[in-house]
C-alpha positions in Angstrom: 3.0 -27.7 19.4 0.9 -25.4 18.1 1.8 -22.9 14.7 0.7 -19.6 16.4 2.5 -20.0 19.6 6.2 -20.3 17.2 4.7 -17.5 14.8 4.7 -15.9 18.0 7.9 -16.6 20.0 9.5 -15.7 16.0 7.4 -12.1 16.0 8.2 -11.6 19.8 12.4 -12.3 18.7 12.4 -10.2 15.9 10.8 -7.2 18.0 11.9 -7.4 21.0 9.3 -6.9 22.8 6.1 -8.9 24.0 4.0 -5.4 23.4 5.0 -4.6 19.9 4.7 -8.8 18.7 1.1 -8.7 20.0 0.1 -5.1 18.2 1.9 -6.4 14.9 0.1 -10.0 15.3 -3.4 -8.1 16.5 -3.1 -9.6 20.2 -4.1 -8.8 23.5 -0.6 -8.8 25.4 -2.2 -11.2 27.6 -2.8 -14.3 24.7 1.1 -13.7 23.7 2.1 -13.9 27.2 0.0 -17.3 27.4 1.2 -18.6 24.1 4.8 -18.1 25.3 3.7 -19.8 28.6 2.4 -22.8 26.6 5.6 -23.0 24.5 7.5 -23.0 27.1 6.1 -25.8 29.1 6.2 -28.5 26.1 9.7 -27.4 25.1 10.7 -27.4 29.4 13.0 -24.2 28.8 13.2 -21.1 29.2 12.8 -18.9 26.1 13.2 -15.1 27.1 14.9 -13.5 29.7 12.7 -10.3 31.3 15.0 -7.6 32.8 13.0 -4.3 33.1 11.1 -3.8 29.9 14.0 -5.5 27.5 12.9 -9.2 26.4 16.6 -11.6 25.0 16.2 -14.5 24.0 17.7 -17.1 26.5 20.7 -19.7 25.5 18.4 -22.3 24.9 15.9 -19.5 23.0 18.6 -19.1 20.7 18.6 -22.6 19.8 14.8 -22.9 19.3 15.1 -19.9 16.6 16.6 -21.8 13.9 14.1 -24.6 14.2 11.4 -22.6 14.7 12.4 -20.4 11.6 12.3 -24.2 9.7 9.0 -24.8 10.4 8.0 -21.5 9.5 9.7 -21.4 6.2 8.1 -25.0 5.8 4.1 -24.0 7.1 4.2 -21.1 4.3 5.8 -23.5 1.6 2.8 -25.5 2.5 0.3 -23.1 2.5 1.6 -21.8 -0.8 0.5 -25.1 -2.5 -2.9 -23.6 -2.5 -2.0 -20.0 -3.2 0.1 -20.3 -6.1 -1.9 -18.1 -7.9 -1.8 -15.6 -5.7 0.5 -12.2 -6.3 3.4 -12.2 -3.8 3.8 -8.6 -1.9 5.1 -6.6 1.4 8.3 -4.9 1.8 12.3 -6.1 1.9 14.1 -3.5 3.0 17.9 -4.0 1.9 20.7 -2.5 3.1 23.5 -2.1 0.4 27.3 -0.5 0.5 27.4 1.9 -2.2 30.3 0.0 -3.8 27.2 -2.8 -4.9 25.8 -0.1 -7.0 26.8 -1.3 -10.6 24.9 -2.3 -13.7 25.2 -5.9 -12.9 23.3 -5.0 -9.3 20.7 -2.8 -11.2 19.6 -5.8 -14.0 19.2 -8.2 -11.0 16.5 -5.9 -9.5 15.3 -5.6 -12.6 15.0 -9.0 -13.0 13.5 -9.2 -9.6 10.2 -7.1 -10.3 9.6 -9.0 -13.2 9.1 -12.0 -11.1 7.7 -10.2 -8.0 6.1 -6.6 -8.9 4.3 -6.8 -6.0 7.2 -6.7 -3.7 8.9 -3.2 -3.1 12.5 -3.4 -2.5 13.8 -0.4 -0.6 17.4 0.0 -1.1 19.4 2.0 2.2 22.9 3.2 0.9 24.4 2.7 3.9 28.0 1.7 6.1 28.6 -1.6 7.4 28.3 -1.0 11.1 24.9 1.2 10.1 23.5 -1.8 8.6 24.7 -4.4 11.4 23.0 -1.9 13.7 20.1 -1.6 11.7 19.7 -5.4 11.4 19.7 -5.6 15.2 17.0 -3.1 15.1 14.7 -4.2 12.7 14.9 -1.6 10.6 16.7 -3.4 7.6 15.4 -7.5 6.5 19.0 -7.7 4.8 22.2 -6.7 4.5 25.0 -6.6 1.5 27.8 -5.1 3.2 31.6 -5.4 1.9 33.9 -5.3 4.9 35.9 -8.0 7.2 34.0 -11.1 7.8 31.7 -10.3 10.2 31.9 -12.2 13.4 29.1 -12.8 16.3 25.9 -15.2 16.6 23.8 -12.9 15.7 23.6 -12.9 12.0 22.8 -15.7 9.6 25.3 -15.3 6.4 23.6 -16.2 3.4 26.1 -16.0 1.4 29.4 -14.7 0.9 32.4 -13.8 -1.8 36.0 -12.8 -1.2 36.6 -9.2 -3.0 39.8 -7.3 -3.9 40.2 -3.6 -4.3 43.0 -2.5 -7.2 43.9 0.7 -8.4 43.6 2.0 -12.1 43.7 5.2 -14.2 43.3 5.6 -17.9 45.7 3.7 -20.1 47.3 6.3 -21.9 47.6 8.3 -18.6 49.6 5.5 -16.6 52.3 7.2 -15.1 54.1 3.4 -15.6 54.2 0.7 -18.0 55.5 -2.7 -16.8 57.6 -1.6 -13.1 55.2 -1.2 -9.9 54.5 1.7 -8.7 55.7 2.3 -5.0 53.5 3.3 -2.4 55.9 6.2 -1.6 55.2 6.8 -5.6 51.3 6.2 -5.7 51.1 8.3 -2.2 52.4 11.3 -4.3 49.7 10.6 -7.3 46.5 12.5 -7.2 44.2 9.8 -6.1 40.5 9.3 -5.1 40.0 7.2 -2.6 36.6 5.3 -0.8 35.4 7.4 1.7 36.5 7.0 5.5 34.6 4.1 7.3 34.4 1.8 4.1 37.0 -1.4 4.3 39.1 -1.1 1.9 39.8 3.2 2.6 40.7 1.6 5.9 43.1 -1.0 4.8 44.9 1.5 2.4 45.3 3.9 5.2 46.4 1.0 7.4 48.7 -0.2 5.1 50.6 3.3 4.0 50.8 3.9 7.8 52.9 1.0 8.0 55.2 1.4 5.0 55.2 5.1 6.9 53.9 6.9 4.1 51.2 9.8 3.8 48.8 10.8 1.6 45.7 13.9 0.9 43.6 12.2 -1.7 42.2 14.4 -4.1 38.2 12.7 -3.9 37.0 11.1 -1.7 33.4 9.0 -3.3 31.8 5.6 -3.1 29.9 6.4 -5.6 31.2 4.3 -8.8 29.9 6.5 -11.7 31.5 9.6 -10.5 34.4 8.1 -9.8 34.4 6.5 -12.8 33.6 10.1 -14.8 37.0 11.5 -12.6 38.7 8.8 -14.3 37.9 9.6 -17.9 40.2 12.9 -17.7 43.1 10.9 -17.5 45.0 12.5 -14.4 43.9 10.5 -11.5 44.2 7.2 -10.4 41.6 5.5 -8.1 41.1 2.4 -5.4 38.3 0.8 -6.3 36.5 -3.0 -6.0 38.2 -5.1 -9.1 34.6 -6.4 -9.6 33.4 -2.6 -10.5 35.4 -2.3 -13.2 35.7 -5.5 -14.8 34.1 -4.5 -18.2 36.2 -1.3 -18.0 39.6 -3.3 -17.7 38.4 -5.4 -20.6 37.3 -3.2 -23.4 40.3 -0.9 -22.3 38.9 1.8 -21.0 41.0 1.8 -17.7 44.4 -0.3 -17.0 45.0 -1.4 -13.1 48.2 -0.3 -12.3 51.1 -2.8 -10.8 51.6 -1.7 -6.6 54.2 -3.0 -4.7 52.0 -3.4 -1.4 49.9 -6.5 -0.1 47.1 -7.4 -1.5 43.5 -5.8 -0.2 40.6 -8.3 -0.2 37.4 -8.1 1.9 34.3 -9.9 1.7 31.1 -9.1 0.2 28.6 -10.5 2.7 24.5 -10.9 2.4 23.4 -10.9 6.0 20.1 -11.3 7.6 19.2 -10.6 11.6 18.9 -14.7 13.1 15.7 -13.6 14.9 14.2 -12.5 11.1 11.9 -15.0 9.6 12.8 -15.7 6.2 9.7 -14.6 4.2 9.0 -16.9 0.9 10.1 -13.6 -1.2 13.1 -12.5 0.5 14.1 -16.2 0.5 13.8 -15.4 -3.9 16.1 -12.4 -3.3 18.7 -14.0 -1.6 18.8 -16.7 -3.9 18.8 -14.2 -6.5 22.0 -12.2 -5.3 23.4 -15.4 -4.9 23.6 -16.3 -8.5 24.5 -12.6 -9.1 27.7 -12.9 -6.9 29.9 -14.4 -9.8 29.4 -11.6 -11.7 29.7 -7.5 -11.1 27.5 -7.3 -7.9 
């Protein structure tokens, strides 16, 4: 079985399309069709379905992606035991919920360059369903999304994290002291809420349309350091991830207020496309993240 033909079937699965695999790889459309052809007839199946000009990847092409994504992953660990000298580079492009964006998140890239500065991270500040879509695409290598697990055989989770949202104001402003709040109470509280689309705005909403209650938040932001800056004058109180404002709720600079509702958790998910091949370097960012989750990302 010969290394090009999987490089191949991998570059033809990730694109879509026999054209755009043999312009990426530099060949004729003819050699990619034949390499496929060869594949094909020492495996005996069928690996793509051809309706029109859209190329899927057939039940038992599915199956042959995970190995031939292990044999990848183990030719370029082998050919990187004579290019260990060599500078690693390309492109990730990583898709990231605005709620990822703390200090934490910022010293891991940080931390990143300083063992890859050849690789440039682009970072899309996007939804969830944008960056599902976009991983179907091609157009994002990853994705850090914070939402409900996400379901469907086309993603590969890397890892994952169970995340839950509370709400806090500045201490001295807490309109209560030891009894919760209720959400008839915290509905009539100047509050800043997620934006619509992001999990947990639609859990709140979901939740206070149970208990029948209303609210018109006064923000609407994903973006933590404005929201945090809202905070500091001490009349509004704001949903956010617990994990954002850890150092906050220990130095004392904000104090998460006691709800009578359910608990709100989603999961914070890294996510990569199952047609992607894993490059040696993205492989280090995902590994990377991974020992960040315990902390603030």
């Amino acid at each position: 079985m010969e290394l090009r033909n999987i490089m191949t079937f991998l570059k033809i699965a990730e694109t879509g399309s026999f054209t755009r695999a043999a312009s990426q790889l530099g060949y004729n459309q003819s050699t990619v069709t034949v390499q496929i052809q060869q594949l094909e007839q020492e495996l005996d199946v069928k690996l793509f379905d051809r309706v029109g000009r859209h190329i899927n990847l057939t039940e038992k092409g599915y199956e042959f992606l995970g190995y031939a994504n292990e044999i990848a992953r183990a030719a370029q660990k082998a050919k990187g035991i004579a290019q260990k000298d060599k500078t690693a580079s390309g492109v990730i492009r990583v898709g990231v919920a605005e709620e990822f964006l703390t200090s934490t998140f910022n010293q891991m890239l940080r931390l990143y360059h300083t063992r890859f500065p050849g690789v440039e991270i682009e970072i899309h500040i996007r939804r969830p369903d944008v960056q599902l879509a976009a991983l179907r695409a091609g157009e994002l290598d990853m994705a850090l999304i914070l939402d409900r697990a996400v379901e469907g055989e086309d993603y590969v989770l890397a890892w994952e994290r169970r995340d839950r949202a509370i709400f806090v104001t500045q201490p001295a402003e807490s309109p209560v002291s030891s009894t919760p709040l209720s959400l008839e109470a915290l509905c009539a509280q100047p509050l800043i809420l997620p934006c619509r689309g992001s999990g947990f705005r639609d859990l709140f909403e979901r939740m206070i349309d149970e208990a029948g209650c209303q609210t018109v938040p006064a923000i609407s932001s994903n973006h933590l350091d404005t929201v945090k800056y809202l905070l500091e004058g001490g009349e509004m109180i704001a949903l956010l991830p617990e994990y954002a404002v850890r150092d906050e709720l220990r130095d004392g600079r904000l104090e998460a207020l006691a709800v009578n509702c359910p608990e709100m958790t989603l999961r914070s998910q890294m996510l990569y496309h199952r047609s992607k091949w894993v490059t040696p370097s993205m492989q280090e960012l995902i590994d990377l993240m991974a020992c960040y989750r315990g902390l603030n990302l």
